[in-house]
Biopython code that builds the backbone (N, CA, C, O; Angstrom):
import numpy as np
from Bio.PDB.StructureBuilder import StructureBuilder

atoms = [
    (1, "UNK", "N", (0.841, -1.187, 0.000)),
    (1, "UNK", "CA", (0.000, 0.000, 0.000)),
    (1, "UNK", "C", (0.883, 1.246, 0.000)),
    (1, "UNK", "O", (2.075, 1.130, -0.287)),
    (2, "UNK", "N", (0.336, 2.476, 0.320)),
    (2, "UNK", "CA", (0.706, 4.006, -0.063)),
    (2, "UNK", "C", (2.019, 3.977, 1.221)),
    (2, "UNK", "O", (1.756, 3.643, 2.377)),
    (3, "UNK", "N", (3.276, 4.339, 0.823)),
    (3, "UNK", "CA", (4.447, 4.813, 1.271)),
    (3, "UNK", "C", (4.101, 5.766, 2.099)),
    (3, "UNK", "O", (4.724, 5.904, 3.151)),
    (4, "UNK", "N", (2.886, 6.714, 1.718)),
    (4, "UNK", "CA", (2.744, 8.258, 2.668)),
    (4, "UNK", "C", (1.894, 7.705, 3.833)),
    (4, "UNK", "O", (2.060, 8.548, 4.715)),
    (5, "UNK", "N", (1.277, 6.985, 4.198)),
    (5, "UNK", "CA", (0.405, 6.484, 5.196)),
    (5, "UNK", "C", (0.843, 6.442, 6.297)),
    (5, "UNK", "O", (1.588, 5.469, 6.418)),
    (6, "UNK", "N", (0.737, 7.131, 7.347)),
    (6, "UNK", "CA", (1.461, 6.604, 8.791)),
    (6, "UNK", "C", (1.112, 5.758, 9.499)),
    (6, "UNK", "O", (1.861, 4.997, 10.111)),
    (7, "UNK", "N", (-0.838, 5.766, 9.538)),
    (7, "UNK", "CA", (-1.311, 5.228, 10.610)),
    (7, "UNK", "C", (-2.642, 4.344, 9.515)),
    (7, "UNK", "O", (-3.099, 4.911, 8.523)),
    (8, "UNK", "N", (-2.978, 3.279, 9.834)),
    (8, "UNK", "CA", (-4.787, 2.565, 9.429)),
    (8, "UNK", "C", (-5.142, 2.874, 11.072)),
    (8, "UNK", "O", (-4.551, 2.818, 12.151)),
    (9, "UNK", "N", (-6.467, 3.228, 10.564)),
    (9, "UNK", "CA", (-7.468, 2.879, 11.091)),
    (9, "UNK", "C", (-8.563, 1.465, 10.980)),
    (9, "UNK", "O", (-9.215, 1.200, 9.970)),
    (10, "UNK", "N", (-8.574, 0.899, 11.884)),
    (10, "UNK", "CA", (-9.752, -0.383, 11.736)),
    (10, "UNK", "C", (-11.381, -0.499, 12.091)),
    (10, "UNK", "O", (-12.410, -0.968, 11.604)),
    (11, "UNK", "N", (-10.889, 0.300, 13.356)),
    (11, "UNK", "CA", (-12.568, 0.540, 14.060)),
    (11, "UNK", "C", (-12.720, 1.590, 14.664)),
    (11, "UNK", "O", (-11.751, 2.319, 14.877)),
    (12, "UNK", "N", (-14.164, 1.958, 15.142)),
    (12, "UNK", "CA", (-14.211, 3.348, 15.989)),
    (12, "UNK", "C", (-15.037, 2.856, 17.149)),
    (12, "UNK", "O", (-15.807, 1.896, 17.142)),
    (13, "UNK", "N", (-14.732, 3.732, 18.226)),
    (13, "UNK", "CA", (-16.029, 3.793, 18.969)),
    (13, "UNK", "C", (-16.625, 5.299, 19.440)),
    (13, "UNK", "O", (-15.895, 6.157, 19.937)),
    (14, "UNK", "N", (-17.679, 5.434, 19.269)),
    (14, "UNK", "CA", (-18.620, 6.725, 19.301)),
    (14, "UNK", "C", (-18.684, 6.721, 21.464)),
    (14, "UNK", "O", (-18.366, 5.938, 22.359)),
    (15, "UNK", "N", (-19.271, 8.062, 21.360)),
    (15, "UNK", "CA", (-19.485, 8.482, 22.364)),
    (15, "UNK", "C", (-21.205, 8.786, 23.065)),
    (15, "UNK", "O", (-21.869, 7.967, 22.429)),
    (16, "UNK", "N", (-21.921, 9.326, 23.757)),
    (16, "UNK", "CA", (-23.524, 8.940, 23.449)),
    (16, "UNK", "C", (-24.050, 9.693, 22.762)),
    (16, "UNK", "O", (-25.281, 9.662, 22.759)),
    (17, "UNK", "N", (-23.397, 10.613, 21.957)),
    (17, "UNK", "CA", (-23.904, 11.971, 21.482)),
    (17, "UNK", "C", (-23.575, 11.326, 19.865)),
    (17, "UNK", "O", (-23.836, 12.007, 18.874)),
    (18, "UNK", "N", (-23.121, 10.274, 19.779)),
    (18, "UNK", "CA", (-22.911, 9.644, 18.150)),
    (18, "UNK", "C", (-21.135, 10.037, 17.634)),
    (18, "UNK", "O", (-20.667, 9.357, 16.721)),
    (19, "UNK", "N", (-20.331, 11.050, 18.227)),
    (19, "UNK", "CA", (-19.552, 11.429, 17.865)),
    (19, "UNK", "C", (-18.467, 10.330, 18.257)),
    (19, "UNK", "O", (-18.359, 9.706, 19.313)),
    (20, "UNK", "N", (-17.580, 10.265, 16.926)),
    (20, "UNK", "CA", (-16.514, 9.199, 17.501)),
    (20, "UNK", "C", (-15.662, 9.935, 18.159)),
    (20, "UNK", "O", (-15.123, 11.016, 17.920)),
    (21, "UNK", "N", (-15.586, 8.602, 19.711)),
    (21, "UNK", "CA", (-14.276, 9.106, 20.476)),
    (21, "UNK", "C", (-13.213, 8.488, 20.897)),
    (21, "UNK", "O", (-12.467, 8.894, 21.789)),
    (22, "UNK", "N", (-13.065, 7.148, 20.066)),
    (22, "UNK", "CA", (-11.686, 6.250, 20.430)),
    (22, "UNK", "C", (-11.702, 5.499, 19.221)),
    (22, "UNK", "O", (-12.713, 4.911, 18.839)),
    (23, "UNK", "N", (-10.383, 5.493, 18.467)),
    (23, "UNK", "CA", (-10.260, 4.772, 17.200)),
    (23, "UNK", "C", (-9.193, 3.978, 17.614)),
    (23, "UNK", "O", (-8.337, 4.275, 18.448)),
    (24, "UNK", "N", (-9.375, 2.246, 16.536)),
    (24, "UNK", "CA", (-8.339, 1.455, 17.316)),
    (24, "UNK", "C", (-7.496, 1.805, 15.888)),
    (24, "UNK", "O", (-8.028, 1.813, 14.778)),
    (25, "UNK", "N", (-6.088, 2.089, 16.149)),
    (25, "UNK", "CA", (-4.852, 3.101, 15.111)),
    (25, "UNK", "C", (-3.824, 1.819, 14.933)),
    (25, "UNK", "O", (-3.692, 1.242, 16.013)),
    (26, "UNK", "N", (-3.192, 1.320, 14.051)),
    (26, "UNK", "CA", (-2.728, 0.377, 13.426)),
    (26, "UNK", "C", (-1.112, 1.319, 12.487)),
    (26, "UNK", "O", (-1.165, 1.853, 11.379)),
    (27, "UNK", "N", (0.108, 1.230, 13.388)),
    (27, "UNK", "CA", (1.094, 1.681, 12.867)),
    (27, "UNK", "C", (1.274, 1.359, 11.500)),
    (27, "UNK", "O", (1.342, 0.148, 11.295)),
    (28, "UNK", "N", (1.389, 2.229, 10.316)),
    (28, "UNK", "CA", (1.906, 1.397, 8.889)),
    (28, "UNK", "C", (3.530, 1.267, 8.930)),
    (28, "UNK", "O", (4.463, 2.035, 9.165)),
    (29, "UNK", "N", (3.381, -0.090, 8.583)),
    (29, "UNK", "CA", (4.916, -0.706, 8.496)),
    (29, "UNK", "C", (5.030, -1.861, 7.427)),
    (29, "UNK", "O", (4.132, -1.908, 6.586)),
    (30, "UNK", "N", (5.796, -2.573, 7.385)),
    (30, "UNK", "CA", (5.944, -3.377, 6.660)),
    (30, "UNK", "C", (5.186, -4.515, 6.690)),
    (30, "UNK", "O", (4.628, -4.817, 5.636)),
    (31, "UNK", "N", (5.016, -5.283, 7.734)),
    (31, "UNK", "CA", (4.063, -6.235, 8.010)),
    (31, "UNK", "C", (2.611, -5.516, 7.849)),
    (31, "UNK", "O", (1.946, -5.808, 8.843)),
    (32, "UNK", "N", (2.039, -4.865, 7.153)),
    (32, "UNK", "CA", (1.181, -3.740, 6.630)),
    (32, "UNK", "C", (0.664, -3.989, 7.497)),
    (32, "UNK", "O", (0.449, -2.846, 7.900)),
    (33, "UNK", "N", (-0.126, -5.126, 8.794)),
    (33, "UNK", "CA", (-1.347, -4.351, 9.582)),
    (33, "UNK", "C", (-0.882, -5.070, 10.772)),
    (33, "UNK", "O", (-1.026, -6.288, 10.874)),
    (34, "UNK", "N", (-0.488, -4.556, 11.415)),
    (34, "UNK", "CA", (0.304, -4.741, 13.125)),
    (34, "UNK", "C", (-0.510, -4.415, 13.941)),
    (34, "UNK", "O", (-1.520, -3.756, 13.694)),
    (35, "UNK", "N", (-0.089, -4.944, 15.298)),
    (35, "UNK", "CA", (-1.008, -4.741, 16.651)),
    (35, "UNK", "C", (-1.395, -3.596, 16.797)),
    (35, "UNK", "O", (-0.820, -2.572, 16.426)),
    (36, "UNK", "N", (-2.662, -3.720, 17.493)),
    (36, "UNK", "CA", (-3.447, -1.863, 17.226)),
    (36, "UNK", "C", (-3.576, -1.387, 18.407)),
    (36, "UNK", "O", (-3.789, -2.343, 19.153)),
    (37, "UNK", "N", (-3.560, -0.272, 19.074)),
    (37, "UNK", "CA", (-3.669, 0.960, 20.108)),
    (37, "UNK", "C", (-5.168, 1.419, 20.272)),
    (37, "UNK", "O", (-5.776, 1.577, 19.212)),
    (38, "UNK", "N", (-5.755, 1.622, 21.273)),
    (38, "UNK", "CA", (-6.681, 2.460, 21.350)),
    (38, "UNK", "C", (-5.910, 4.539, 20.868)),
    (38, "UNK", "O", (-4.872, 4.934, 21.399)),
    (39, "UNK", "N", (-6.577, 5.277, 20.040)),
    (39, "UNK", "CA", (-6.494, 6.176, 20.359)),
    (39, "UNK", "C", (-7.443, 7.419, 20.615)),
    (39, "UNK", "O", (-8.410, 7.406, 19.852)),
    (40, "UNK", "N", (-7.416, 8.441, 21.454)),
    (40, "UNK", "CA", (-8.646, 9.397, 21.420)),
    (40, "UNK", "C", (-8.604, 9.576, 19.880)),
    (40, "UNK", "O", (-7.874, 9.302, 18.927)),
    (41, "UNK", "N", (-9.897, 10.244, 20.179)),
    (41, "UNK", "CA", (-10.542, 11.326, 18.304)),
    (41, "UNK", "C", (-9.351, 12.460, 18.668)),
    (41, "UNK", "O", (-8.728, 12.819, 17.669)),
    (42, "UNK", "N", (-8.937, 13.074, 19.919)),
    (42, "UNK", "CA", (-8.012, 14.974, 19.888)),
    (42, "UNK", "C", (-6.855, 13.592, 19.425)),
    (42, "UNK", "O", (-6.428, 13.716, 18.277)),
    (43, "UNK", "N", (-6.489, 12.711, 19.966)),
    (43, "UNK", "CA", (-4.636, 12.289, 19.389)),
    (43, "UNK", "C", (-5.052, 12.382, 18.282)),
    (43, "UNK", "O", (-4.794, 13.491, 17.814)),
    (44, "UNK", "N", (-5.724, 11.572, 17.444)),
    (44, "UNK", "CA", (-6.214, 11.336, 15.810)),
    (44, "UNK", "C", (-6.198, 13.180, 14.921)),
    (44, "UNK", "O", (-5.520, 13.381, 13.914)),
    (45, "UNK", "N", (-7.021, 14.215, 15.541)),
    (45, "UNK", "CA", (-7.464, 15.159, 14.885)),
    (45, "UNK", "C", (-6.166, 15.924, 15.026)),
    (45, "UNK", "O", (-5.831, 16.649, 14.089)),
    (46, "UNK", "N", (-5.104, 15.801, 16.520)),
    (46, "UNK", "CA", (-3.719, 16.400, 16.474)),
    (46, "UNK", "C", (-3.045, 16.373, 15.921)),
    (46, "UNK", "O", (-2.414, 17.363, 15.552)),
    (47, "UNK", "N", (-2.731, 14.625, 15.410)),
    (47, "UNK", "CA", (-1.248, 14.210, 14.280)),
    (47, "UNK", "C", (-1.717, 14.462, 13.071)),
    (47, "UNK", "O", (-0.850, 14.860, 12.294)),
    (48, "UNK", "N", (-3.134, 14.340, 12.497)),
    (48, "UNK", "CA", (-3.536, 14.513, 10.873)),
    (48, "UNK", "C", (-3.144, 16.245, 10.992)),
    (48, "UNK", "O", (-2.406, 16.655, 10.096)),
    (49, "UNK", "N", (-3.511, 17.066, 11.840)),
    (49, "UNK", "CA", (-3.121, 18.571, 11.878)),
    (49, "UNK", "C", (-1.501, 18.726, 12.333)),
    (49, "UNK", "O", (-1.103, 19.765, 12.861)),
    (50, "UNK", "N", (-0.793, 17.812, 12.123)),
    (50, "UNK", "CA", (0.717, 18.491, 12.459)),
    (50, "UNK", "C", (1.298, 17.438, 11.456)),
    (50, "UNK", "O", (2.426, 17.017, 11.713)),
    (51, "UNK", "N", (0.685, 16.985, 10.392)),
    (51, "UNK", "CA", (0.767, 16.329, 8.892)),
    (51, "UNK", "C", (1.042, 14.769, 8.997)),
    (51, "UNK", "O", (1.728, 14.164, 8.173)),
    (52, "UNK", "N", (0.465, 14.213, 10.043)),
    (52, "UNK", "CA", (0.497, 12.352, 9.531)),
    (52, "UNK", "C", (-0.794, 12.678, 8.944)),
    (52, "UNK", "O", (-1.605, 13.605, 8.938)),
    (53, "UNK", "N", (-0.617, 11.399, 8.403)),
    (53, "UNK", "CA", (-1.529, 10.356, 7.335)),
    (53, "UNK", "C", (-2.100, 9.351, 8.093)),
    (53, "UNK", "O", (-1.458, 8.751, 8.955)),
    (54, "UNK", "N", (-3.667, 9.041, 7.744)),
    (54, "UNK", "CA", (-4.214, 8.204, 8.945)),
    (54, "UNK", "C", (-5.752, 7.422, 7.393)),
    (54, "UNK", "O", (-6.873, 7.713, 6.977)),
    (55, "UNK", "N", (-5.070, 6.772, 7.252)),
    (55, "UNK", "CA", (-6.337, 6.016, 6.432)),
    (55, "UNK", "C", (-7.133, 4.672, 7.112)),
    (55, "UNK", "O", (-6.725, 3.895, 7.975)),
    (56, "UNK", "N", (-8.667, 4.712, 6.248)),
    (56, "UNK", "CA", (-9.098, 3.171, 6.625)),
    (56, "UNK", "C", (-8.676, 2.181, 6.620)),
    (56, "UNK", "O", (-7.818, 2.124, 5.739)),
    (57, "UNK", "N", (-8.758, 1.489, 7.013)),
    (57, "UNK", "CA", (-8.806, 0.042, 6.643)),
    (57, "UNK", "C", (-10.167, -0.997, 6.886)),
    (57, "UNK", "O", (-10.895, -0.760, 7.851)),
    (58, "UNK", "N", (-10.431, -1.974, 6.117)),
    (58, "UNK", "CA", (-11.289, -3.022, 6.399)),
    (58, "UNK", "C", (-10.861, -4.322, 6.143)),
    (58, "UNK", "O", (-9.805, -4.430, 5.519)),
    (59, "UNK", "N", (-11.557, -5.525, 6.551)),
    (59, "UNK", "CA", (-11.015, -6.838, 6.600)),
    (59, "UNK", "C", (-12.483, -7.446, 5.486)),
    (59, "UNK", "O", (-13.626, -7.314, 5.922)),
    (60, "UNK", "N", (-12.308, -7.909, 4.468)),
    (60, "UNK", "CA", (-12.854, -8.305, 3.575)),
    (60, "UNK", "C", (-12.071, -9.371, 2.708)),
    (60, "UNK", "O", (-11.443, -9.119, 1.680)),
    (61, "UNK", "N", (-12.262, -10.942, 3.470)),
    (61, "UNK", "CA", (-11.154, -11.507, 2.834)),
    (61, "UNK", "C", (-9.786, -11.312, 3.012)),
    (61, "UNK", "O", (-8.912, -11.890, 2.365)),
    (62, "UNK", "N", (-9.593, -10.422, 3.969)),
    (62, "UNK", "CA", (-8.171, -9.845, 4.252)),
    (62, "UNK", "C", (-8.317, -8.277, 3.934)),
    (62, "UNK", "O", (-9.105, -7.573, 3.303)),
    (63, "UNK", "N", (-7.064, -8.079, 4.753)),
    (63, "UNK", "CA", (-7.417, -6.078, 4.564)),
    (63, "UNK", "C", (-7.499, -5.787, 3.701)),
    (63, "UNK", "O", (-6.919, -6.457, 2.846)),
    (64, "UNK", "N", (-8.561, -4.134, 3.115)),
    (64, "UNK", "CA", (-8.176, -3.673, 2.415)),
    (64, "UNK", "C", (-8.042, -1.666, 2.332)),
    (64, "UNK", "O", (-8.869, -0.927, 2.867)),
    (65, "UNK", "N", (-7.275, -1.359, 1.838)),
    (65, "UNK", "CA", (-7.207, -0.253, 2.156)),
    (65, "UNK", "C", (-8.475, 0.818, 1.770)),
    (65, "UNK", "O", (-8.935, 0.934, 0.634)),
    (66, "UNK", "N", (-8.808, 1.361, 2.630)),
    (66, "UNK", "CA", (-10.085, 2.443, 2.828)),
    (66, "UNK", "C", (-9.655, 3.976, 1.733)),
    (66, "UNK", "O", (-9.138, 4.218, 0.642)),
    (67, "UNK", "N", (-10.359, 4.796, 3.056)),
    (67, "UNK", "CA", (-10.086, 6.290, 1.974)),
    (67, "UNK", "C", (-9.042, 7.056, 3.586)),
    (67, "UNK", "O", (-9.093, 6.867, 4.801)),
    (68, "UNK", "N", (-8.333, 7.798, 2.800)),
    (68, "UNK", "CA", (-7.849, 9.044, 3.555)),
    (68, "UNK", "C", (-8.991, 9.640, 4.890)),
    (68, "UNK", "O", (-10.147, 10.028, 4.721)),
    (69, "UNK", "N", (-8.325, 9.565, 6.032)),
    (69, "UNK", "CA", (-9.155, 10.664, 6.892)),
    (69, "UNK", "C", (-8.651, 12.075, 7.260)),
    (69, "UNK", "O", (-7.667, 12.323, 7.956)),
    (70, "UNK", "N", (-9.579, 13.054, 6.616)),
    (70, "UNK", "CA", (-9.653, 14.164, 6.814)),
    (70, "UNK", "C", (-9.754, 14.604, 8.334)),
    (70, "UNK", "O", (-9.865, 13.767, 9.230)),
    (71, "UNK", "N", (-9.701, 16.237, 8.617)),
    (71, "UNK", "CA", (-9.902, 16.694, 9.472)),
    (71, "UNK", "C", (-10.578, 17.852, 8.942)),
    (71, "UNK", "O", (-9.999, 18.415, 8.013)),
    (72, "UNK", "N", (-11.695, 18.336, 9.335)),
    (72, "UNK", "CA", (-13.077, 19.156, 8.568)),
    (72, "UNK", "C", (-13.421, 19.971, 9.855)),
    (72, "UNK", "O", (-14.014, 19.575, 10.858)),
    (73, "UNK", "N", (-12.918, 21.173, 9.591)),
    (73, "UNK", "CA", (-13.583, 21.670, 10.857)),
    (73, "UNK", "C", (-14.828, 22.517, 10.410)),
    (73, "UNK", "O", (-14.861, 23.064, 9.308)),
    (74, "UNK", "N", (-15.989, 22.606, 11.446)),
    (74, "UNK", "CA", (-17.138, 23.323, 11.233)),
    (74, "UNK", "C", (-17.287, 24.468, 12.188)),
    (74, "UNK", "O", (-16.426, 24.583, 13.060)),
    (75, "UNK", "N", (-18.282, 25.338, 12.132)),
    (75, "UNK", "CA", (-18.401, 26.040, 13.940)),
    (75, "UNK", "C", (-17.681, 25.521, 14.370)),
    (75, "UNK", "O", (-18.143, 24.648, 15.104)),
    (76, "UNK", "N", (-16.084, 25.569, 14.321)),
    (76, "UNK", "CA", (-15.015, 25.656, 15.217)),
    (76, "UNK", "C", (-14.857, 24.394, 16.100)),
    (76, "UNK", "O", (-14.143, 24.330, 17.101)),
    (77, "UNK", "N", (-15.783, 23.184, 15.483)),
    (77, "UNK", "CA", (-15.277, 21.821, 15.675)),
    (77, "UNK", "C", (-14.787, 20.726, 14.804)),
    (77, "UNK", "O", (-15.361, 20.377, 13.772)),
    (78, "UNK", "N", (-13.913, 20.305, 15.178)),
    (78, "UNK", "CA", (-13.235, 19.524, 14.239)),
    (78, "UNK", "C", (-13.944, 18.164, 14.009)),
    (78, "UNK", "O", (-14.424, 17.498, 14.926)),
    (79, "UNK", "N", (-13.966, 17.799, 12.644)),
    (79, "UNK", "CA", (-14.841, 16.389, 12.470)),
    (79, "UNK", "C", (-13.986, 15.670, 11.697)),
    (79, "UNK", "O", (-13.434, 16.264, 10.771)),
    (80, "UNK", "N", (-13.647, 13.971, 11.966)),
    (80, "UNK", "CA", (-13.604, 12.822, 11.230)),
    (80, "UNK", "C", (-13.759, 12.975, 9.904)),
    (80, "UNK", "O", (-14.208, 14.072, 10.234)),
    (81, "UNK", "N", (-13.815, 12.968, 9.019)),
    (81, "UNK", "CA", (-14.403, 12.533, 7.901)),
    (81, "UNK", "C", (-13.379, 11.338, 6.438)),
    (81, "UNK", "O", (-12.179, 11.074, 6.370)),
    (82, "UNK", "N", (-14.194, 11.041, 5.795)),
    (82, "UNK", "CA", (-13.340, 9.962, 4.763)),
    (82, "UNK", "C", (-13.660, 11.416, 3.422)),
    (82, "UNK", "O", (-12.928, 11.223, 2.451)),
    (83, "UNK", "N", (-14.350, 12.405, 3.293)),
    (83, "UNK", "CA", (-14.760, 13.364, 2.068)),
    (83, "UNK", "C", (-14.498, 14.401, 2.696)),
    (83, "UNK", "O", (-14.192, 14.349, 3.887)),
    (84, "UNK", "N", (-14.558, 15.412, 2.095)),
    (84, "UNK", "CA", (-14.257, 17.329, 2.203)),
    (84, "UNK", "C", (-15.217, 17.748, 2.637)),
    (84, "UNK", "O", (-15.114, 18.808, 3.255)),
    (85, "UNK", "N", (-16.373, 17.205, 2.530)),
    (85, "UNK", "CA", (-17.768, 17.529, 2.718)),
    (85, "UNK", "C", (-18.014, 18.638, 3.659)),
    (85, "UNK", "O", (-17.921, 18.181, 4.798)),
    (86, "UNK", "N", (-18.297, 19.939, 3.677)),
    (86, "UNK", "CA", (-18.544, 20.775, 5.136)),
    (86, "UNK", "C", (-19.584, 20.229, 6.090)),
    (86, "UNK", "O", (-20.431, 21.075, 6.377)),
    (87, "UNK", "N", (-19.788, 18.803, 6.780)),
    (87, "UNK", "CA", (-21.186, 18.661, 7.308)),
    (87, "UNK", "C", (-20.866, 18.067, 8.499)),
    (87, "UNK", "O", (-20.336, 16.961, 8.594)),
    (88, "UNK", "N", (-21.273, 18.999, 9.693)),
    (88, "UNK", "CA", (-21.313, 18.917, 11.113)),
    (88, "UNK", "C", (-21.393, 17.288, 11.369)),
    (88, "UNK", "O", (-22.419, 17.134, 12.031)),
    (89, "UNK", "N", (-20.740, 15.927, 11.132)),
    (89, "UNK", "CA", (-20.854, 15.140, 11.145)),
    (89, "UNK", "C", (-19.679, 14.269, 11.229)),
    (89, "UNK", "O", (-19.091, 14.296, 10.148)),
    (90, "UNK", "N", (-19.093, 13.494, 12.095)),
    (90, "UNK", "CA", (-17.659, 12.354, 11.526)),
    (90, "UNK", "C", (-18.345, 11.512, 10.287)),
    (90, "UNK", "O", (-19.562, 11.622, 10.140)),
    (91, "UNK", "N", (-17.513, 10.592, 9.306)),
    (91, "UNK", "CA", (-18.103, 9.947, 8.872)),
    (91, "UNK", "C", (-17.129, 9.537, 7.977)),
    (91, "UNK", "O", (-16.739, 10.096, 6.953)),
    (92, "UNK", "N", (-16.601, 7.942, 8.756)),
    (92, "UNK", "CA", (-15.705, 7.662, 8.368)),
    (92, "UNK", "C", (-15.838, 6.364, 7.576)),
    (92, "UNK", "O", (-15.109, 5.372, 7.566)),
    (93, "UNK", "N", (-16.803, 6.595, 7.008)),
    (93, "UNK", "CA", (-17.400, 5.532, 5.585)),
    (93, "UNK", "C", (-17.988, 4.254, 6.651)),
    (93, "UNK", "O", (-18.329, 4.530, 7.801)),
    (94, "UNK", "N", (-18.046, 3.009, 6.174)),
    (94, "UNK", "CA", (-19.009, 2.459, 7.226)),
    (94, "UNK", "C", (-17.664, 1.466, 8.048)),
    (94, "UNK", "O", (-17.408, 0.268, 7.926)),
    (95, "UNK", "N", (-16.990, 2.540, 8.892)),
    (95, "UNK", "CA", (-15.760, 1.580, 9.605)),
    (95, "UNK", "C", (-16.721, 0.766, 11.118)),
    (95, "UNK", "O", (-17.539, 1.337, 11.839)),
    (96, "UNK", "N", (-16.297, -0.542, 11.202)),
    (96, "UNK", "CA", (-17.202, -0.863, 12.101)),
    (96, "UNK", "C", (-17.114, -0.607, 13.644)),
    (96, "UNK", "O", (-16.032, -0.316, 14.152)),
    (97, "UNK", "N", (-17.826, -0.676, 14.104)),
    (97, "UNK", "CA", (-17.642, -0.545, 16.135)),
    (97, "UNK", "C", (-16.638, -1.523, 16.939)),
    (97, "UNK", "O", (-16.616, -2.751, 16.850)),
    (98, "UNK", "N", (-15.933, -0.826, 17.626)),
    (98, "UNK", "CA", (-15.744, -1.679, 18.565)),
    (98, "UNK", "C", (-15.667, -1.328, 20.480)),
    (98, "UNK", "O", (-15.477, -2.252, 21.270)),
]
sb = StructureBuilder()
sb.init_structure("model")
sb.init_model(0)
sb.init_chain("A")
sb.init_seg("    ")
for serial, (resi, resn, name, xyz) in enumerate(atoms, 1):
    if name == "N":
        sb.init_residue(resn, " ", resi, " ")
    sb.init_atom(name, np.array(xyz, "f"), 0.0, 1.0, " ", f" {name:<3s}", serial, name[0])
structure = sb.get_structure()
């Protein structure tokens, strides 16, 4: 997969308000999908804003690589997203729960 990638993402978990607030983060390395970390949504929205790379991932038959996650800020909150989209919403394509 992409050389520029720092981090996959595999799963999220939301908070009660729907907003995701802990993603499990998967170092990119050579063995492409290594043991995974819980991390907050602020670590996630910090390193994509001080320039890592943080894409999906899914397991379909074995991994496969997702889309880019953005950082979209709205009214002065920052959102998740897999698109540019301006919409008060995370939405990180259909990554599953955990």
């Amino acid at each position: 997969m992409s050389n520029s990638i720092n981090y996959w993402v595999s799963e999220k978990r939301n908070d009660s308000a729907g907003r995701i607030a802990f993603l499990k983060v998967h170092v990119a390395n050579d063995n492409w999908l290594n043991d995974w970390t819980v991390w907050s949504r602020q670590d996630v929205v910090s390193s994509i804003k001080n320039g890592k790379v943080f894409c999906t991932v899914y397991d379909s038959n074995g991994w496969k690589q997702g889309s880019k996650i953005n950082v979209i800020r709205v009214n002065n909150i920052d959102y998740l997203r897999t698109d540019s989209n301006l919409i008060a919403k995370d939405n990180l394509d259909n990554l599953p729960d955990f």
